[in-house]
C-alpha positions as CSV (number, residue, x, y, z in Angstrom):
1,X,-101.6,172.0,213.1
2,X,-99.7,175.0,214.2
3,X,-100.8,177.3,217.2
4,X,-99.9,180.8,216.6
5,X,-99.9,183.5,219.2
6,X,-100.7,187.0,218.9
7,X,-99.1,189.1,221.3
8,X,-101.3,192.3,220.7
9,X,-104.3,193.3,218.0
10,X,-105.2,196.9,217.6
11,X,-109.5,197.3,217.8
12,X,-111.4,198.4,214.5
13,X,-114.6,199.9,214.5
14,X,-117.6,198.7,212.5
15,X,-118.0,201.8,210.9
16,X,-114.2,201.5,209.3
17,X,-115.3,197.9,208.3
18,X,-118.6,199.3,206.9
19,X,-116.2,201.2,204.3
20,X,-114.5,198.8,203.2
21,X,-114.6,198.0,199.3
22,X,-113.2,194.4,198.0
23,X,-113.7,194.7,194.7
24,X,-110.6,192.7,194.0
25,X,-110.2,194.0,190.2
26,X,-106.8,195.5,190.7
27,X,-105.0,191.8,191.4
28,X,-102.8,191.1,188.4
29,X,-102.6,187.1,189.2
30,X,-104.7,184.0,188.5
31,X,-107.9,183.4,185.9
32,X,-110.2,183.2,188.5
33,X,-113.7,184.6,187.6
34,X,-115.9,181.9,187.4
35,X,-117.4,181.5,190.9
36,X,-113.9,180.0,192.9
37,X,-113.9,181.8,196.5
38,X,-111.9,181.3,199.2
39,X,-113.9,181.3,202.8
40,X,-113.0,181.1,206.8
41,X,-115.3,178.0,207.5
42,X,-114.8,178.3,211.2
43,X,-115.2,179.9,213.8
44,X,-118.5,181.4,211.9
45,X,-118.8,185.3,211.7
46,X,-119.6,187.2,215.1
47,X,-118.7,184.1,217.3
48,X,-117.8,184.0,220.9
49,X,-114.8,181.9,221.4
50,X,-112.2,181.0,223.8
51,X,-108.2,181.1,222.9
52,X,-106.7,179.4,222.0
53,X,-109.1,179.6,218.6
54,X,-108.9,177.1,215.9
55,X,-109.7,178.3,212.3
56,X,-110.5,175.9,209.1
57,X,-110.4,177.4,205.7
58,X,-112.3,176.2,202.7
59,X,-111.3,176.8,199.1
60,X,-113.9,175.9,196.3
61,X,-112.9,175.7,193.1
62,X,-109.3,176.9,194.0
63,X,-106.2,174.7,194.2
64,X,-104.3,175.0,197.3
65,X,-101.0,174.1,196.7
66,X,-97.5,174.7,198.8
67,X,-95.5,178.1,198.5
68,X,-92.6,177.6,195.8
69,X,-94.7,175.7,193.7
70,X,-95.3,176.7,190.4
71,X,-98.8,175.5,189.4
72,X,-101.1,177.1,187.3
73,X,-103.8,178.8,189.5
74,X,-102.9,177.1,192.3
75,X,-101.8,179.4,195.6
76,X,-101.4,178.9,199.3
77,X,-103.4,180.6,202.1
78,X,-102.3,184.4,204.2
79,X,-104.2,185.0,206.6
80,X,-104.8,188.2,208.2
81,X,-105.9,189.1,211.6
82,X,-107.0,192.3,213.2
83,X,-106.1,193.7,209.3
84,X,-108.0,194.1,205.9
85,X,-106.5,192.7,203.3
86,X,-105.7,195.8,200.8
87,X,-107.6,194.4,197.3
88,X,-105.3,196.9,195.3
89,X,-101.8,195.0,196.2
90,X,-100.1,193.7,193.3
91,X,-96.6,192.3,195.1
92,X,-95.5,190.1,197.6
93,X,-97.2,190.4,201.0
94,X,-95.1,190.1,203.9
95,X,-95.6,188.2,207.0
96,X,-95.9,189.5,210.5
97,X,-97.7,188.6,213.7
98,X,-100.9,190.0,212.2
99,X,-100.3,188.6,208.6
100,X,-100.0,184.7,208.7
101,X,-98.3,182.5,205.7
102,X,-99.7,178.6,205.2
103,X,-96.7,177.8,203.5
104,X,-97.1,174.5,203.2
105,X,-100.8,174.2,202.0
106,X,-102.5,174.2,205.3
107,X,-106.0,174.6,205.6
108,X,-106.4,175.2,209.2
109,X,-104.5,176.8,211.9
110,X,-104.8,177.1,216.2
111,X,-104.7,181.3,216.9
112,X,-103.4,182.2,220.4
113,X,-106.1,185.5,220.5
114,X,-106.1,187.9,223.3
115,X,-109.8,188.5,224.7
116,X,-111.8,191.3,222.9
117,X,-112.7,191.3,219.4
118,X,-110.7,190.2,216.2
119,X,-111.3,190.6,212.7
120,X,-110.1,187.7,210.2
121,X,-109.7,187.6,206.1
122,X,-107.9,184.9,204.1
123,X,-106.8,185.5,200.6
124,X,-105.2,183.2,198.1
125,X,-101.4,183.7,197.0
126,X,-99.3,182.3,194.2
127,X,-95.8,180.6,194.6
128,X,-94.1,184.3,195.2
129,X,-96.7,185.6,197.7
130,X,-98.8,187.5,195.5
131,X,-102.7,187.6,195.9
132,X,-105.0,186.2,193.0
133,X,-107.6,188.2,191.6
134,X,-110.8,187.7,193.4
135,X,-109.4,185.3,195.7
136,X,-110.2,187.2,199.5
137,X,-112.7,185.8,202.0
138,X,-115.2,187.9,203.3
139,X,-114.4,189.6,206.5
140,X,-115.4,187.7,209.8
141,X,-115.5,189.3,213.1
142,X,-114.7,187.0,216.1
143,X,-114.8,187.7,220.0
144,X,-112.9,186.5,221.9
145,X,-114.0,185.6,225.8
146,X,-111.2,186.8,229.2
């Protein structure tokens, strides 16, 4: 298990959150339709934590496989933090300190958070980094104690 740190994480407000629509219809990958979802198991939605935070994810009906591989309907986990996932995106998403590759088929991960709060969402990606259809976890909201 890797720890990652995050250096910085810019706030977002409820109300931007409360806006949000993750329809997930525009994703050009996968057959996934038939009740497979992709969720953070822990830490659960509005927890108090301390850093450094571990976070397990939990596929169902999904096959989590390593980046490179090609598998039919199998993908590895991004995970974003302190960012929603745009449900539109039909390429490659890049990584960066608030967009996280498990390219290796991880399904958990130690985040180095700074105190305050922190928003987390995991999608699904194929062997080139593109998100399946319908595979993004909720939004959970996480705050982090000084």
């Amino acid at each position: 298990m890797k720890i990652v740190k995050i250096m910085s994480a810019p706030r977002l407000s409820g109300i931007l959150l409360s806006g949000v629509l993750l329809s997930g219809t525009a994703f050009a990958h996968g057959d996934y339709d038939r009740g497979q979802r992709v969720e953070i198991a822990s830490p659960q939605n509005y927890a108090v934590v301390s850093s450094p935070v571990p976070v397990n994810f939990k596929a169902y009906g999904v096959k989590i496989a390593p980046a490179g591989v090609d598998k039919h309907n199998a993908g590895h986990f991004h995970l974003a933090i302190d960012q929603v996932i745009d449900p539109t995106i039909d390429e490659p998403m890049q990584p960066s300190a608030q967009h996280l590759l498990f390219t290796a088929g991880e399904m958990d991960t130690v985040l180095a958070l700074t105190p305050g709060r922190h928003i987390l969402q995991l999608v699904v990606a194929d062997e080139e980094h593109a998100p399946f259809e319908n595979l993004v976890s909720p939004i959970i909201t996480i705050e982090v104690k000084p």
